[in-house]
C-alpha positions as CSV (number, residue, x, y, z in Angstrom):
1,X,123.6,131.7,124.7
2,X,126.7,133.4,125.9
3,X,127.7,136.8,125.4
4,X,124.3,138.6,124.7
5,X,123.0,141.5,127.5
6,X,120.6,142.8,125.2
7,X,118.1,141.1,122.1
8,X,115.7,143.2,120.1
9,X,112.8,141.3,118.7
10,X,111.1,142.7,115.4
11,X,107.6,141.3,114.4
12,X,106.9,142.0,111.0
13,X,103.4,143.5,110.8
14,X,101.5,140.8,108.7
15,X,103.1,137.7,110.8
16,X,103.2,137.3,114.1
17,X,105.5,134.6,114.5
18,X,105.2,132.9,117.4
19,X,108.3,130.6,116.8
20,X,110.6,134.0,116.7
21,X,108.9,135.3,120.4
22,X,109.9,131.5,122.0
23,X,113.4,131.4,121.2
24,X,113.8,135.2,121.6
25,X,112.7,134.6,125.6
26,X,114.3,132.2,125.8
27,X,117.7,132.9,124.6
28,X,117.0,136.5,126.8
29,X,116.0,134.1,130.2
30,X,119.4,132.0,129.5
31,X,121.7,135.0,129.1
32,X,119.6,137.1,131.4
33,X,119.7,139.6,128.7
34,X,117.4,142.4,127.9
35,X,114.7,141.9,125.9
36,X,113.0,144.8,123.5
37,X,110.1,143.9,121.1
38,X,109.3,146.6,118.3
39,X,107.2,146.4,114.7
40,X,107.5,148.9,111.9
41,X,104.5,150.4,110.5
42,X,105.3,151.6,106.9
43,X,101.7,152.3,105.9
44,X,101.7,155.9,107.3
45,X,105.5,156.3,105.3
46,X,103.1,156.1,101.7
47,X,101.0,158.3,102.7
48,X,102.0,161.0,100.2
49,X,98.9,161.8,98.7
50,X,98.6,165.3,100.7
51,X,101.9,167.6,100.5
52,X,103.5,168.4,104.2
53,X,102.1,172.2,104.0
54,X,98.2,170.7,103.3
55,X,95.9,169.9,105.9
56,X,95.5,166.8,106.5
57,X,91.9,165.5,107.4
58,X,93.4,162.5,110.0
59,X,96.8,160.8,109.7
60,X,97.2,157.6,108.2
61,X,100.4,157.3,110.0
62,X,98.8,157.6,113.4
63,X,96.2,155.3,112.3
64,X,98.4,152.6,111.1
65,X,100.5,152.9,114.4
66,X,97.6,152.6,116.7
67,X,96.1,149.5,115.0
68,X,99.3,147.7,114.9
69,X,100.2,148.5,118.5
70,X,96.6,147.4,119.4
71,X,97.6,143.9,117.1
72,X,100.6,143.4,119.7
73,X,99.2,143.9,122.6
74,X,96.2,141.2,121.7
75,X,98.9,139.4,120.9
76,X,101.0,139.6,123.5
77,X,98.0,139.3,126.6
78,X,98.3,135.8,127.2
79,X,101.8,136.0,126.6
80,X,101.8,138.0,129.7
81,X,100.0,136.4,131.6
82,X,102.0,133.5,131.6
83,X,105.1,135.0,133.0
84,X,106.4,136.9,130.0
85,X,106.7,141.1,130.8
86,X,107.4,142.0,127.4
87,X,106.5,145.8,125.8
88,X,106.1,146.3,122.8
89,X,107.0,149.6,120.4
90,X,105.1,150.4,117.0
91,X,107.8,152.8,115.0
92,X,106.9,154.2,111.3
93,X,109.5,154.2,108.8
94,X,111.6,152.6,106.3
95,X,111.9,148.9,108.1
96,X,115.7,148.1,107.8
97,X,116.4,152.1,108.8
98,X,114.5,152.1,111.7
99,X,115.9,148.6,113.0
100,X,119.2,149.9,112.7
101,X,118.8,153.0,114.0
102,X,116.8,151.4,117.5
103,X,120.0,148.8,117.7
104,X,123.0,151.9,117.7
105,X,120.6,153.9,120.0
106,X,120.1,151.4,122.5
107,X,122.9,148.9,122.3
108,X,121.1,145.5,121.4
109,X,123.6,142.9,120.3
110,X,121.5,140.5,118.7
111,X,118.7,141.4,116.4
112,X,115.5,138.4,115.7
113,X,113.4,139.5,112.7
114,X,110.1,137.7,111.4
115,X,109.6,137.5,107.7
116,X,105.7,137.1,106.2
117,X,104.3,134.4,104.4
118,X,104.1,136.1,101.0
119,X,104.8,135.4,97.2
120,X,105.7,137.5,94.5
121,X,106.8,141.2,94.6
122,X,106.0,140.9,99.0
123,X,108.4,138.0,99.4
124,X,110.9,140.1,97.5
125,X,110.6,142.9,99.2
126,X,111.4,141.4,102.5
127,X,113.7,139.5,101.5
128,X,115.2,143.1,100.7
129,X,114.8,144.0,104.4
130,X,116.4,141.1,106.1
131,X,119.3,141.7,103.1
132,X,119.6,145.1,104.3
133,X,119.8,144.0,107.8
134,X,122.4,141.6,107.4
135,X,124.5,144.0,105.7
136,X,124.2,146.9,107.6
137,X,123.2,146.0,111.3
138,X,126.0,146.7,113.7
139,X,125.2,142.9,115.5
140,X,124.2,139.8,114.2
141,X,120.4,139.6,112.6
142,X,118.5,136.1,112.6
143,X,115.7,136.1,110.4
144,X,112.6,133.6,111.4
145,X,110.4,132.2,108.1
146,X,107.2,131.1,109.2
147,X,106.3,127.6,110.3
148,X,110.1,128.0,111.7
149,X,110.9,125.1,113.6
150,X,111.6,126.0,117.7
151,X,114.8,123.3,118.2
152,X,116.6,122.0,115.3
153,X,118.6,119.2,115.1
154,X,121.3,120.1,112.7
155,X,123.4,123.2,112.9
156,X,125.8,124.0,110.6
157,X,128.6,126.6,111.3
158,X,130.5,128.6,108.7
159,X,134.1,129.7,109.4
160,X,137.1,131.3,107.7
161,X,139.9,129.6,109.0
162,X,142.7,131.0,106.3
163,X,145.8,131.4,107.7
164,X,147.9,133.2,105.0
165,X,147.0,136.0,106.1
166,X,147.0,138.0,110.1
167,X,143.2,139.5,110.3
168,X,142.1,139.8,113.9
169,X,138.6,140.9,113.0
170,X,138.2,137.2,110.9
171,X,139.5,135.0,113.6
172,X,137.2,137.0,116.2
173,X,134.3,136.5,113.9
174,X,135.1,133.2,114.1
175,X,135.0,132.6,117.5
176,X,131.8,134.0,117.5
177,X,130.1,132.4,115.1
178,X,131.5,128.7,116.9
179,X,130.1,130.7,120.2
180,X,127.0,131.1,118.9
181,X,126.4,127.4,117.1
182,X,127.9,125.7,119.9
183,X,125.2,127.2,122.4
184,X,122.0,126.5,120.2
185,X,123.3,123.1,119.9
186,X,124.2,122.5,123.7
187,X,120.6,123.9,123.9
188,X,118.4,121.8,121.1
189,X,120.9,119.1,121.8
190,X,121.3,118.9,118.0
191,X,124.4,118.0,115.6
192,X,126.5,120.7,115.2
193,X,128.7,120.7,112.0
194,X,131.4,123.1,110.8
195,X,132.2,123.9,107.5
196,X,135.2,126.0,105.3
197,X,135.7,127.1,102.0
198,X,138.9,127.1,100.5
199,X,140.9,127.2,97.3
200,X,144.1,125.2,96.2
201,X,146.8,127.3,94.6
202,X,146.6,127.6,90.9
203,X,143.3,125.5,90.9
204,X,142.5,126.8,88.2
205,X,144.9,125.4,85.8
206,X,143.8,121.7,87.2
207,X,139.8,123.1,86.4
208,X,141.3,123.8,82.7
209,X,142.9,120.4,82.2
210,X,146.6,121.6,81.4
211,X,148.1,119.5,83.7
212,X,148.0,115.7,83.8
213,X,146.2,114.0,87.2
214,X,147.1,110.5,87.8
215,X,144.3,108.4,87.9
């Protein structure tokens, strides 16, 4: 995929999905991009049991860190071995914070996030995260679900092409967003499809019936 010198991969803590670490190497080997892999450990952030000024007989956050980064790195071994040099970073913290914050300090311009298979209040509450991301990351975030397929053979591609109006930022956005679908379909050699939502002037009366349509 054009355009990208640097991808930051983020493994959520209770998936490992090994979908997400293909098509991140392999989108970093095509653009000879950079490639960073991190997790976030928010156990150690609800540790609040114990006030800042008490002691503290060990620290969960520590512990949570080392057992994840431990996780990773069993994880990643045979990745290794097989060609793949990737390191991986534990961070505690707020998820979509931390992300963030690791994408102004070092630059990334494309973020790949994992999701967990959960139900309930979990699937919720990452479904908070990646919202967050989407909305606030400075580049563009693509979430993986798990049991993600690795190629897919229908793309669709979402553009504003209104032209009432001069907005430079819109028709750049655009561009990228045909960049972007038009490599991962020159890549999976899948259908690529384009779509745009639009309004006719005064549609709204023809919705209410007040004026007669030929039929």
């Amino acid at each position: 995929m054009s355009g990208y010198k640097s991808i930051l991969l983020v493994l959520n803590p209770h998936n490992t999905n090994k979908e997400a670490f293909s098509r991140a190497t392999t989108l970093a080997q095509n653009s000879e991009a950079k490639l960073r892999l991190v997790s976030i450990s928010s156990e150690g952030a609800r540790d609040t049991n114990l006030s800042a000024h008490e002691p503290r007989p060990f620290d969960m956050r520590e512990i949570a860190c080392r057992a994840r980064q431990q996780e990773l790195q069993d994880f990643l071994g045979s990745l290794q071995q097989a060609g793949s040099d990737v390191q991986c970073q534990v961070l505690p913290g707020v998820p979509h914070r931390e992300i963030v914050r690791k994408v102004v300090q070092e630059k990334h311009d494309l973020v790949i996030a994992t999701a967990a298979s959960a139900t309930g209040l979990s699937r919720r509450t990452i479904d908070r995260t990646a919202l967050h991301l989407v909305r606030n990351c400075p580049c563009p975030v693509w979430v993986f679900r798990p049991k993600t397929v690795v190629c897919f053979t229908r793309i669709l591609a979402v553009v504003d092409g209104s032209i009432d109006t001069v907005d430079t930022q819109r028709d750049a956005l655009n561009v990228k967003v045909l960049d972007i679908a038009t490599s991962l379909a020159q890549q999976d050699k899948s259908e690529l499809h384009v779509a745009q939502a639009w309004t006719l002037p005064e549609e709204r009366y023809l919705r209410c019936g007040w004026l007669p349509l030929a039929r």
